[in-house]
C-alpha positions in Angstrom: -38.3 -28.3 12.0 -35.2 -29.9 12.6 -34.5 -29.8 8.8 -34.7 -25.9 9.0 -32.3 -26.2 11.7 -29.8 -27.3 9.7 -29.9 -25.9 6.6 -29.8 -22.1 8.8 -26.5 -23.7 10.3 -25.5 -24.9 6.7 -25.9 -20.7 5.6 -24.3 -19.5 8.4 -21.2 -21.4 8.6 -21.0 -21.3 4.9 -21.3 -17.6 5.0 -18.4 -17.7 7.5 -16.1 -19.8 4.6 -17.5 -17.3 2.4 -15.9 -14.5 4.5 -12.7 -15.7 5.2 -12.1 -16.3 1.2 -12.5 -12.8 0.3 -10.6 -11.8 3.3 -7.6 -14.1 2.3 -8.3 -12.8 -1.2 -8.0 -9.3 -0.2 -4.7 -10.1 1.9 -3.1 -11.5 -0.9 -3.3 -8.9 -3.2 -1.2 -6.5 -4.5 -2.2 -3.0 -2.7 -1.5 -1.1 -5.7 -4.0 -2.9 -7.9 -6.9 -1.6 -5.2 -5.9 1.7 -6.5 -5.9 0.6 -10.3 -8.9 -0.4 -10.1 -10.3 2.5 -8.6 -11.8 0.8 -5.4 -11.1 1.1 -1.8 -7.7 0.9 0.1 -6.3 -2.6 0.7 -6.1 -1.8 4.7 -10.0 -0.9 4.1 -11.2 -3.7 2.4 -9.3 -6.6 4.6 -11.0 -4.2 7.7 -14.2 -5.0 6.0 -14.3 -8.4 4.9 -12.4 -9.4 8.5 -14.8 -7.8 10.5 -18.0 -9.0 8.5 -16.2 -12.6 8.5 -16.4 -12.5 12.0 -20.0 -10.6 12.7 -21.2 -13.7 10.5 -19.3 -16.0 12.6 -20.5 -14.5 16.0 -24.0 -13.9 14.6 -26.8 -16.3 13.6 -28.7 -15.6 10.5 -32.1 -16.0 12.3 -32.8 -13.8 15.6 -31.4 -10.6 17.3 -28.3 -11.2 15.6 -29.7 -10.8 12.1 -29.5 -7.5 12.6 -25.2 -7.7 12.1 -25.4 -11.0 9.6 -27.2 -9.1 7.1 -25.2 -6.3 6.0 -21.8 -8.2 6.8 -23.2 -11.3 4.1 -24.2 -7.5 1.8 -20.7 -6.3 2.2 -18.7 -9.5 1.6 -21.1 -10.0 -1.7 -19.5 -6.5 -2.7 -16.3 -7.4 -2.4 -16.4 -11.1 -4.4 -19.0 -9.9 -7.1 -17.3 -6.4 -7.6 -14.3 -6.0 -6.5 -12.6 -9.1 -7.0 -13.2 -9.4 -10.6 -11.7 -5.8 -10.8 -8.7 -6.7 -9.1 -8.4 -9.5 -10.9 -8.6 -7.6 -14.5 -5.9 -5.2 -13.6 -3.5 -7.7 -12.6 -3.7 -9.7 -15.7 -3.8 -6.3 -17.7 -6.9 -6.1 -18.8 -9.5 -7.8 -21.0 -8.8 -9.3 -24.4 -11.6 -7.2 -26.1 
């Protein structure tokens, strides 16, 4: 039991790090490139990795709070596995296919 205990704390705070690197990653980059890339605002996307870095924070993943952790850890996923690699393509110009 105490084994579970940790590994749930390992998840959450890891989610947390998780969270704040796309939020820094979303601060530092250009706002025109959101737009390139045909995504969200800037403004919109560091409002939604912020406040889902911090509902994982303030929220556990097991209990009431679940009910938060869950779609901030969905939305933060959106912006490293889709986003990101967008922003990222634009601002070195494409691919080299």
């Amino acid at each position: 039991m105490l084994v579970a205990i940790w590994i749930l704390e390992v998840i959450h705070w890891g989610s947390a790090l998780v969270g704040l690197f796309a939020f820094v990653h979303a601060l530092l980059q250009r706002a025109d490139a959101y737009s390139a890339a045909d995504r969200k605002t800037k403004p919109i996307w560091m409002l939604i990795t912020g406040g889902a870095t911090l509902a994982m924070a303030l929220f556990s993943v097991m209990g009431p709070g679940m009910i938060f952790w869950v779609p901030a850890m969905a939305a933060v996923l959106v912006y490293i596995v889709d986003v990101r690699p967008k922003l990222i393509e634009v601002q070195r110009g494409g691919s080299s296919w």
